[in-house]
C-alpha positions as CSV (number, residue, x, y, z in Angstrom):
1,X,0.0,0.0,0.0
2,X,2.1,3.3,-1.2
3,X,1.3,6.4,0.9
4,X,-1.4,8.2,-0.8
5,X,-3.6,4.9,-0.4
6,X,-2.8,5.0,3.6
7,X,-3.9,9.1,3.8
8,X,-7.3,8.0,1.4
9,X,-7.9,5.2,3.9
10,X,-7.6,7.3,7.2
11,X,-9.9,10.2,5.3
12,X,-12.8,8.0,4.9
13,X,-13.1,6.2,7.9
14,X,-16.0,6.8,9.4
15,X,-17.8,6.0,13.4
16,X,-21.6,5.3,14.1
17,X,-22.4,7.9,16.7
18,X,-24.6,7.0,19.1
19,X,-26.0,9.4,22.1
20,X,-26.9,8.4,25.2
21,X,-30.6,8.5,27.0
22,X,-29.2,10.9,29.6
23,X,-27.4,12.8,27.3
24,X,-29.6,13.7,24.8
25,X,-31.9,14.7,27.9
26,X,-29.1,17.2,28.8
27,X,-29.1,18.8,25.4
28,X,-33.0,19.2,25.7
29,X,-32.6,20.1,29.0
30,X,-29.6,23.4,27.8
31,X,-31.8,24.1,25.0
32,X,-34.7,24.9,27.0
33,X,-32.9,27.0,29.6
34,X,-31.5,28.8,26.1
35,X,-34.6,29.2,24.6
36,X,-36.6,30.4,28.0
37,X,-33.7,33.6,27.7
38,X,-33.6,33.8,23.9
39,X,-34.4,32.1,21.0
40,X,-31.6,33.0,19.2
41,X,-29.1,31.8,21.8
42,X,-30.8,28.5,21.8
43,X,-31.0,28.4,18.2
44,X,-27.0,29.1,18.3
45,X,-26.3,26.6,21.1
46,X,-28.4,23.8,18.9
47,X,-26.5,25.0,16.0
48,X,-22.9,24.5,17.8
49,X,-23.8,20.9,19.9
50,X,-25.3,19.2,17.1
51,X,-22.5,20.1,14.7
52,X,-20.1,18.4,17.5
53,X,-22.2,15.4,17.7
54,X,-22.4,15.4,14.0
55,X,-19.1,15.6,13.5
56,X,-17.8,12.8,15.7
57,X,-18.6,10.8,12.5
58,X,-15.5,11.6,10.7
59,X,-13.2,13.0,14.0
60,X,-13.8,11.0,16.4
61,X,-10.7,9.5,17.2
62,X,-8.9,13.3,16.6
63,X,-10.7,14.7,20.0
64,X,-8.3,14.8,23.3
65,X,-8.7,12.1,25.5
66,X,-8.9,12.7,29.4
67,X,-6.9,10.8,31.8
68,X,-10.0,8.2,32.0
69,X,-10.1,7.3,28.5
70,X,-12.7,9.4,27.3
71,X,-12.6,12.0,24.4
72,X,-14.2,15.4,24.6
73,X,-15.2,18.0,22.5
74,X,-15.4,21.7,24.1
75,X,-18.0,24.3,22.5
76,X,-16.6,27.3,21.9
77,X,-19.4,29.6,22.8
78,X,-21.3,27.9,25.5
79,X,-19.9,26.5,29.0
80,X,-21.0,22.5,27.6
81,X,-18.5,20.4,26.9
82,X,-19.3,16.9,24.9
83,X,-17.9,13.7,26.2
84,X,-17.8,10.3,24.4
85,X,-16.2,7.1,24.3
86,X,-14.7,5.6,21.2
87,X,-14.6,1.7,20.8
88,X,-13.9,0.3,17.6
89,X,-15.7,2.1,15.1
90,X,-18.9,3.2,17.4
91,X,-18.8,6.8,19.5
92,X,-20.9,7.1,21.3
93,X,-22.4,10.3,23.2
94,X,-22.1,9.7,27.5
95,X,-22.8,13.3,28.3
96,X,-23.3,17.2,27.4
97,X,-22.3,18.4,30.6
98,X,-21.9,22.0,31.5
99,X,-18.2,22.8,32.6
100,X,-19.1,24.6,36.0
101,X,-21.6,22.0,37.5
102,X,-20.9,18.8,38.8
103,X,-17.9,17.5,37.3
104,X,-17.5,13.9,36.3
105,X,-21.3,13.1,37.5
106,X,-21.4,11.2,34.1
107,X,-18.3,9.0,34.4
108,X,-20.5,5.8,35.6
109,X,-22.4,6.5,32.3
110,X,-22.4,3.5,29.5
């Protein structure tokens, strides 16, 4: 396998993403508190967690990893950070916890 065959491999490979009960219930959960204040923030916040989640798809595996194993994926305009766990080609979605509450409440997830 020359080198370009090795890049095209690693640019299509691609995970199932799967979200978690709890987390998904946190999402609703922000997005309501958003949308109680404004619309538009909770239109934005939507906007900026669901093209993390979607993109776990193709970057999973390019996310840091904490010092338990899991990835995470900061947003950059709200305090919610998205954690997942990566094994084999399935990520899947443990959390969307907000960085100044509770941390690592989710750990005994999945």
């Amino acid at each position: 396998m020359d080198r370009s065959s090795r890049a095209l491999e690693r640019d299509v490979t691609r995970f199932i993403v799967e979200v978690l009960p709890e987390a998904e219930r946190e999402f609703r959960e922000a997005f309501l508190w958003y949308f109680e204040r404004s619309p538009l923030a909770a239109d934005a916040f939507r906007a900026e967690a669901l093209r993390a989640i979607d993109g776990l798809a193709e970057r999973a595996h390019m996310r840091p990893v904490d010092g338990d194993g899991f990835h995470f994926h900061v947003l950059d305009k709200f305090p919610y950070t998205v954690w997942y766990d990566v094994s084999g080609q399935v990520a899947t979605v443990i959390a969307m916890a907000h960085q100044h509450r509770r941390p690592h409440y989710w750990k005994t997830r999945g």
